[in-house]
C-alpha positions in Angstrom: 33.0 -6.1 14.1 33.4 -8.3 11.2 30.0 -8.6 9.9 30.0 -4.4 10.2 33.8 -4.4 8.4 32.2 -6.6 5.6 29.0 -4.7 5.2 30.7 -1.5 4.5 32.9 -3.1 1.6 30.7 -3.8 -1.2 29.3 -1.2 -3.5 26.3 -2.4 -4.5 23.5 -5.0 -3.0 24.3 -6.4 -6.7 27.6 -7.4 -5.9 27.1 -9.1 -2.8 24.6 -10.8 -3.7 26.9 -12.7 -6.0 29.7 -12.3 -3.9 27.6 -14.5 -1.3 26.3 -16.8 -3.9 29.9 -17.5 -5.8 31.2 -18.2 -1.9 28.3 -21.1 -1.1 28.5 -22.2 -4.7 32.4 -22.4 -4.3 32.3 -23.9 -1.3 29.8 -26.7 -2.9 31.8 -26.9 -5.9 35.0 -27.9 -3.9 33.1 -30.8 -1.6 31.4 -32.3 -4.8 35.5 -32.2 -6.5 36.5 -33.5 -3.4 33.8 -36.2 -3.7 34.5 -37.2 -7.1 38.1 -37.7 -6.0 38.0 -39.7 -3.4 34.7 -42.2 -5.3 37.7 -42.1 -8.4 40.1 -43.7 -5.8 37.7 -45.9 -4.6 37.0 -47.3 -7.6 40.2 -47.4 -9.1 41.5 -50.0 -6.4 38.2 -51.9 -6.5 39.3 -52.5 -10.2 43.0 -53.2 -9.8 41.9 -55.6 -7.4 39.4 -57.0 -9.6 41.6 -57.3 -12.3 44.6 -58.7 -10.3 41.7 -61.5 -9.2 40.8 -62.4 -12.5 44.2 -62.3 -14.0 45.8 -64.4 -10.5 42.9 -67.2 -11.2 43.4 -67.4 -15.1 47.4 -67.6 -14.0 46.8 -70.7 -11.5 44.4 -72.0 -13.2 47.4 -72.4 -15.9 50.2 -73.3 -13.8 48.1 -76.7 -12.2 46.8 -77.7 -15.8 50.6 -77.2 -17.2 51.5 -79.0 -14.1 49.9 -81.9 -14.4 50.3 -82.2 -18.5 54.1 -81.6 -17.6 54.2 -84.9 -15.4 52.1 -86.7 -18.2 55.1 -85.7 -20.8 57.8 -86.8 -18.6 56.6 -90.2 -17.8 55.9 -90.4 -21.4 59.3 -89.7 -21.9 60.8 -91.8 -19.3 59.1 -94.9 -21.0 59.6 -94.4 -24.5 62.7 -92.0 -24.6 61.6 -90.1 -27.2 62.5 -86.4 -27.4 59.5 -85.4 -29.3 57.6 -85.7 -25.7 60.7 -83.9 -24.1 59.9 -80.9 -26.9 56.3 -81.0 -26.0 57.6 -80.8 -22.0 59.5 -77.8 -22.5 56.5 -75.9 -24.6 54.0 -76.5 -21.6 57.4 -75.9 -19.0 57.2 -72.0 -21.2 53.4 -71.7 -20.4 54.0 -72.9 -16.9 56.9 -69.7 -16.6 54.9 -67.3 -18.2 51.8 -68.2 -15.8 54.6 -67.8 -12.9 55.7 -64.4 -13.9 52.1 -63.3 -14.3 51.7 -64.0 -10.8 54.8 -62.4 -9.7 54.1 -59.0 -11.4 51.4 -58.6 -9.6 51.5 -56.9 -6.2 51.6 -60.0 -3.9 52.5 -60.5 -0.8 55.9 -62.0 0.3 55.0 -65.5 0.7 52.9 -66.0 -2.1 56.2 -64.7 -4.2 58.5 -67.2 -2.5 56.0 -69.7 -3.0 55.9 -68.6 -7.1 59.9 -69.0 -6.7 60.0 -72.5 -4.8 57.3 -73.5 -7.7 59.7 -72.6 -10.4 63.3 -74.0 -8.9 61.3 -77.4 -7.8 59.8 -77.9 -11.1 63.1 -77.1 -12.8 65.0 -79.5 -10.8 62.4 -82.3 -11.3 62.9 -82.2 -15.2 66.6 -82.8 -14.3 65.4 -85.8 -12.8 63.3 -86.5 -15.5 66.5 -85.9 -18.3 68.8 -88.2 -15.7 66.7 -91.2 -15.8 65.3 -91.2 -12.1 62.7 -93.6 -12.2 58.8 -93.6 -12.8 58.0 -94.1 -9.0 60.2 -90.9 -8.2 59.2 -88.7 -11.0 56.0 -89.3 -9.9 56.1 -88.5 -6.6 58.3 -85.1 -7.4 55.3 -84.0 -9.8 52.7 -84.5 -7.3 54.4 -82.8 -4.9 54.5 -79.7 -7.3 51.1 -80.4 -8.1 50.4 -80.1 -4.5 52.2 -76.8 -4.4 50.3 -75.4 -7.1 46.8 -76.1 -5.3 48.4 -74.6 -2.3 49.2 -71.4 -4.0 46.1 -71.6 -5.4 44.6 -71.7 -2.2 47.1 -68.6 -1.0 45.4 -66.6 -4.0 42.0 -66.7 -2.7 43.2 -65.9 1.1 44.9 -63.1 -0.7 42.5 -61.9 -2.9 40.1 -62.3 -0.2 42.1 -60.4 2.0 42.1 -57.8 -0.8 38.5 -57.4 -1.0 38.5 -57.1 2.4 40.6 -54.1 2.7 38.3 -52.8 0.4 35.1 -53.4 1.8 37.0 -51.4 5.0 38.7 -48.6 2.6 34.6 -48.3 1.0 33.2 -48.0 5.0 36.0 -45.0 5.7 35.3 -43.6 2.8 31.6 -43.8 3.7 32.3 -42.0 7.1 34.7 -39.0 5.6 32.4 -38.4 3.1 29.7 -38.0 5.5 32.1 -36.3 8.1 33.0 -34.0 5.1 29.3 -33.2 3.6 28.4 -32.1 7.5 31.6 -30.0 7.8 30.7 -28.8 4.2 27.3 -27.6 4.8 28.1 -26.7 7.9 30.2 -24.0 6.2 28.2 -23.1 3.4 25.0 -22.8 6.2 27.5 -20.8 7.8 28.6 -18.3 4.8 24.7 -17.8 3.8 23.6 -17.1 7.0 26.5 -14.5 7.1 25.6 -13.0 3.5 22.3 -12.8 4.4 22.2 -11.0 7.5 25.1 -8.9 5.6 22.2 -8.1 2.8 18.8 -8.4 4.9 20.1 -5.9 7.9 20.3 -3.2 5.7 16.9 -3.8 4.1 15.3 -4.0 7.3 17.4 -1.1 8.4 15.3 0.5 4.9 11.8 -1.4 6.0 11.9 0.0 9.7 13.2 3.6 8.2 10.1 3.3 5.9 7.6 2.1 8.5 8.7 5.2 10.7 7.9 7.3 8.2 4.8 6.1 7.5 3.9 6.4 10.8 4.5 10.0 11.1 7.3 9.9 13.3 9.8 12.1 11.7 12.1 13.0 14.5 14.6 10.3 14.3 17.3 10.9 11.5 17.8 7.7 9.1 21.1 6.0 8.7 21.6 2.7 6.7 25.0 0.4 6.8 25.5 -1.6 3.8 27.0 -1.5 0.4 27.0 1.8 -1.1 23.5 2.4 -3.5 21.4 1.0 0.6 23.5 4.0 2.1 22.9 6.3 -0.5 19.2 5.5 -0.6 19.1 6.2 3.6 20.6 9.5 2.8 17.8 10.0 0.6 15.2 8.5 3.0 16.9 11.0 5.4 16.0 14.1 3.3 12.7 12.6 2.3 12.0 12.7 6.5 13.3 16.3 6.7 11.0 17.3 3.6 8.2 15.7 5.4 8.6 17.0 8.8 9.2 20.3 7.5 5.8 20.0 5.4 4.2 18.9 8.6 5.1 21.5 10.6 4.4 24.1 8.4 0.5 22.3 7.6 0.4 22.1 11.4 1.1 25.9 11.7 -1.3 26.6 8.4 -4.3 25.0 10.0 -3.3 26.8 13.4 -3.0 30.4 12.0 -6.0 29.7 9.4 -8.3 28.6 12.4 -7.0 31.8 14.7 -7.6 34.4 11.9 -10.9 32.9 10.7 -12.3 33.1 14.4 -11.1 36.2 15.5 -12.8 38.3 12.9 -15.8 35.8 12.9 -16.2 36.2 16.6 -16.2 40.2 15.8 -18.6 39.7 13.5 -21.2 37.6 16.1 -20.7 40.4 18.6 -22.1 43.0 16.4 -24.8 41.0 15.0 -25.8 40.2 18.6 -25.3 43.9 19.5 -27.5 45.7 16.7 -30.5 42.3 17.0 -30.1 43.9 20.8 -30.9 47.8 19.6 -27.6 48.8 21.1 -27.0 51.0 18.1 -31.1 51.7 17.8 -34.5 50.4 16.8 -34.1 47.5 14.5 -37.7 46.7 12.1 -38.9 43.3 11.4 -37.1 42.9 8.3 -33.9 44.3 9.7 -33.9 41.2 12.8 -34.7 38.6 9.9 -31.1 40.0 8.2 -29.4 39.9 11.1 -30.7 36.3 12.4 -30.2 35.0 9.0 -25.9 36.9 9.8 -26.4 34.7 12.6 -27.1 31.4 11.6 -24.3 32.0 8.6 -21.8 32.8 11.7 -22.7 30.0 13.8 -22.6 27.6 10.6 -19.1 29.2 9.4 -18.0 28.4 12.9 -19.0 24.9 13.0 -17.2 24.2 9.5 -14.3 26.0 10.9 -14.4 22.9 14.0 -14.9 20.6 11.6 -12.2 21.7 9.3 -9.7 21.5 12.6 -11.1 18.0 13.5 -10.7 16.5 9.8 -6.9 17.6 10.5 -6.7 15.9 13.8 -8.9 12.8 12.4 -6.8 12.6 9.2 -3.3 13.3 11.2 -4.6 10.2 13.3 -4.0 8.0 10.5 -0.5 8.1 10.4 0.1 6.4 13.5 -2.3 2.9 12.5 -0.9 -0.2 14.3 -2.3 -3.4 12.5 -4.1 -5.2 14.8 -6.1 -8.4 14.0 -9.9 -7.0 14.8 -13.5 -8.4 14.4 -15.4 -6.2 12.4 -18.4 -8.6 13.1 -17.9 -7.2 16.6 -17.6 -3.6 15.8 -20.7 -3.9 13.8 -22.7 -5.3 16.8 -22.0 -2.3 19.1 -22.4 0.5 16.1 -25.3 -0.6 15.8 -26.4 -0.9 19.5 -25.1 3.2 19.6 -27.9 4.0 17.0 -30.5 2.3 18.4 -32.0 5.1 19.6 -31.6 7.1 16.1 -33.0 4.0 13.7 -36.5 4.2 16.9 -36.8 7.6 16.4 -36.7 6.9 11.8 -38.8 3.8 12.3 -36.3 2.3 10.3 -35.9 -1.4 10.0 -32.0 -3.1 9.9 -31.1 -6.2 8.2 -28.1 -7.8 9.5 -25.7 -10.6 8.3 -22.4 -11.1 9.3 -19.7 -13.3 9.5 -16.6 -13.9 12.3 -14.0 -12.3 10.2 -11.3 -10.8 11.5 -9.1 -7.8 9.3 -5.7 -6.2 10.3 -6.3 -2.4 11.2 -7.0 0.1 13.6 -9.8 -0.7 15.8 -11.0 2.9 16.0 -10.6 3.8 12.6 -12.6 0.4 11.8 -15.5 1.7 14.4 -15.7 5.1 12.7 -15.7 3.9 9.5 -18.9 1.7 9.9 -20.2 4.7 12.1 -19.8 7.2 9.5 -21.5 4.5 7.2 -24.3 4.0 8.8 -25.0 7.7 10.2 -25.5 8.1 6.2 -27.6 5.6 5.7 -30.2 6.2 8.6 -29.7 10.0 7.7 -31.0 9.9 4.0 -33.7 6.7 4.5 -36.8 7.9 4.6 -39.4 7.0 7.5 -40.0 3.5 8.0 -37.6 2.6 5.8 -34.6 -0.7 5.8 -31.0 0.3 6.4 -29.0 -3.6 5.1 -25.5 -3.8 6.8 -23.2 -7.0 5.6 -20.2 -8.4 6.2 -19.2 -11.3 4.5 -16.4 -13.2 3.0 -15.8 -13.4 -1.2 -12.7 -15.3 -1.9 -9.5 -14.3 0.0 -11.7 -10.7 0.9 -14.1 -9.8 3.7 -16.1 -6.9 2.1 -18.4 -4.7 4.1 -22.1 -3.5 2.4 -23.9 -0.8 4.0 -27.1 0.1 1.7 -30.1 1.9 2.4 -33.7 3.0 0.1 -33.2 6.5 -0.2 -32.6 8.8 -2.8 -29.6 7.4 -3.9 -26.1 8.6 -5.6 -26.1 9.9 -9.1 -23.2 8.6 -11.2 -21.7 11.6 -11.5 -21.3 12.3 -7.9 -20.6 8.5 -7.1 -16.6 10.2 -6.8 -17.4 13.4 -5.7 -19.4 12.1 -2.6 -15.5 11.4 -1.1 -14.4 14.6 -1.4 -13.8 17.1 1.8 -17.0 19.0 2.3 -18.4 18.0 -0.9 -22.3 17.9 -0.3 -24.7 16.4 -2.9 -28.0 17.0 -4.8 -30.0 14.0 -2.8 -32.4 15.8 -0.4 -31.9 14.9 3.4 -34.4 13.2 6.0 -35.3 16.4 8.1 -33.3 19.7 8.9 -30.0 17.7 9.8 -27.2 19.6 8.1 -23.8 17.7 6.7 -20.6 19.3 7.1 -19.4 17.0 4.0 -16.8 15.1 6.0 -17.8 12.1 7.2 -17.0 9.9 4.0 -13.7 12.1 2.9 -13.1 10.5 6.3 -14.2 7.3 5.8 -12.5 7.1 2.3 -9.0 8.3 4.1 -9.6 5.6 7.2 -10.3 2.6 4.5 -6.9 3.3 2.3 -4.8 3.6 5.6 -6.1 -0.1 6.8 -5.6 -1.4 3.5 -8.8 -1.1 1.9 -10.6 0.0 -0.6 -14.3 1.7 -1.2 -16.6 2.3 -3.6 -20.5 4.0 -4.7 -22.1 0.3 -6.3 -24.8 0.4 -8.5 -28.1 0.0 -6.7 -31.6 -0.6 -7.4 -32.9 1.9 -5.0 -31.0 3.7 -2.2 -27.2 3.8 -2.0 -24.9 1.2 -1.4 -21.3 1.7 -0.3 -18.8 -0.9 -0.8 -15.9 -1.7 1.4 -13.4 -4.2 0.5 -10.7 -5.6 2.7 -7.8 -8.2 2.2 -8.0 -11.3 5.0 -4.8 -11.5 7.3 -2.8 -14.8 5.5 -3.5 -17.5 7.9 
């Protein structure tokens, strides 16, 4: 119900089209922003906790060598009381407090802070030591103690930054997995949406394609009705009065042919009778030269009524063309038993055949294809003369199979080379014996090789005539 709600929106093919294509592209659009985003974060707390690394190493690495050089200045002090080394204290003590509060402005945990604390109140009481004369023994030990305490927050710096690192090693590996979880959802999606827009814009081509095919079957019964955006619906309605046209034009060549064949052969049968009454004496003596007129009224009846067959079966042959169903078909095959039909025909000629063939197969009607190479050959063994060689071959040339039937008679003169396809066009070359042509049989062959997808031709020859026929291979 959706998909049919959808299809009947758009106007145009055009616009969904790029409706479907904006959606998908959208859709990508948003997952690579996404994307970006979240690598963005990523790497912004890799380098904050880069940074606060570097800068928490530079800061210890301050606060020990400040540590011990404040130890050295106050046993220097203690011994010779000079102020000068107290001076010099207090400098590195300012270095030692700025390393401190380097530390604590960085986002440390809660011990590591109250270590940075205990650090700063222990080493200011020992300088109160140091400034009340405690003595060397006890200074010392006070300044190795904070010595001590400045490897041990050294040491709590590396657990931390460690620690830190750690978290995002595990923040990298869950972003790993959403991103993953996110690209399949994603794609999903946009799978999803063109699937959606394409059966939104290829239903109502093949809705066009199958409309189309019916049509060029001859089936014009069924009316045609495409959904879709507006210009597909429109062009069904025109495909619908295209079939009415056609069914229409069918009907009334259907009823042409009928009536043309009914009022040819009533008066023509009328005119048989009475020939066959007066060469009978009904309506008295007829002389020799009389009976010659009325056998040669005869033979013109009888031939006017074989054309008037022929014309009806060229209908029905050509009407037969409408309903072709591709099939794949070895023409190798259909040569074969061609052949074998005229085997009594090329006896009775004392013509020769020359053969070579290939297993190719061609899409088309298997009938059409038999008459075709029938109607072929019929002309060649009909205008070879006695003892002649009728050459049939069916080989491959690049992505074609193309048929050669040739024989050593008279030949096609260039001028009629076109002409020879025409409906009951007969031409100049004299015929082997009395057998008359009813100038069909290659009209019909031309009409059978366009309706299987092929094409035919007069080639130039040496001697005889040689018919082309070329047809496309089935794509493997």
């Amino acid at each position: 119900m959706l998909l049919t709600k959808l299809a009947i929106k758009p106007r145009s093919i055009l616009q969904l089209t790029v409706t479907g294509f904006l959606t998908v592209a959208g859709i990508l659009i948003v997952a690579l922003f996404i994307t970006a985003r979240q690598i963005n974060e990523l790497g912004a707390s890799s380098q904050r906790v880069l940074s606060q690394s570097v800068e928490s190493i530079e800061a210890v690495r301050v606060i020990i060598e400040q540590t011990t050089a404040m130890e050295r200045n106050a046993r220097q002090y203690q011994v010779v009381k000079d102020v000068n080394y107290l001076q010099v204290y207090r400098e590195r003590q300012r270095s030692f407090s700025n390393a401190v509060d380097r530390l604590a402005a960085l986002q440390l945990d809660g011990v590591i802070k109250q270590e940075l604390q205990q650090l700063l109140d222990d080493e200011s009481s020992y300088l109160q030591q140091v400034i009340a004369g405690s003595s060397d023994a006890a200074v010392q030990t006070s300044y190795q103690s904070l010595r001590e305490k400045a490897y041990r927050l050294s040491d709590l710096l590396g657990n931390w930054t460690t620690d830190q690192l750690a978290a995002i090693q595990r923040e990298t590996t869950t972003t790993q997995r959403l991103l993953r979880v996110q690209a399949a959802v994603m794609t999903i999606v946009a799978l999803g949406l063109a699937a959606v827009f394409t059966t939104l814009i290829t239903r109502p081509l093949g809705q066009l394609e199958k409309a189309i095919n019916t049509l060029g079957s001859g089936s014009f019964d069924e009316g045609i009705a495409v959904e879709g955006p507006a210009d597909l619906r429109k062009l069904g309605t025109s495909l619908d009065w295209l079939r009415s046209r056609l069914q229409k034009l069918q009907q009334q060549r259907t009823a042409f042919f009928r009536h043309v064949s009914h009022e040819l052969k009533t008066p023509l049968a009328s005119i048989q009778e009475s020939v066959a009454l007066l060469r009978d004496g009904v309506a008295g003596p007829v002389n020799p030269e009389q009976l010659k007129l009325l056998g040669i009224h005869n033979n013109n009846c009888q031939r006017l009524q074989s054309l008037i067959d022929e014309l009806l079966r060229y209908q029905k042959e050509i009407q037969s063309i409408l309903n072709v169903v591709p099939q794949p078909v070895r023409l190798d095959q259909v040569i074969t038993h061609v052949l074998d039909s005229h085997d009594f025909a090329l006896q009775t000629a004392k013509l020769q055949t020359v053969v070579k063939t290939e297993k190719l197969s061609v899409l088309g009607d298997t009938e059409q294809l038999r008459v075709i190479v029938d109607n072929l050959l019929t002309n060649a063994i009909k205008f070879s003369p006695e003892a002649g060689t009728v050459f049939v071959r069916w080989q491959q040339h690049g992505d074609r199979a193309v048929l050669e039937v040739e024989d050593q008679g008279p030949g096609i003169a260039p001028a009629e080379r076109e002409l020879v396809f025409q409906a009951f066009y007969q031409g100049s070359a004299p015929v082997r014996g009395s057998l008359k042509s009813s100038g069909l049989g290659l009209a019909i062959v031309q009409e059978y090789v366009g309706a299987n997808r092929g094409l035919i031709e007069v080639a130039p020859c040496s001697s005889g005539a040689l018919f082309r026929v070329i047809f496309p291979l089935p794509m493997v």
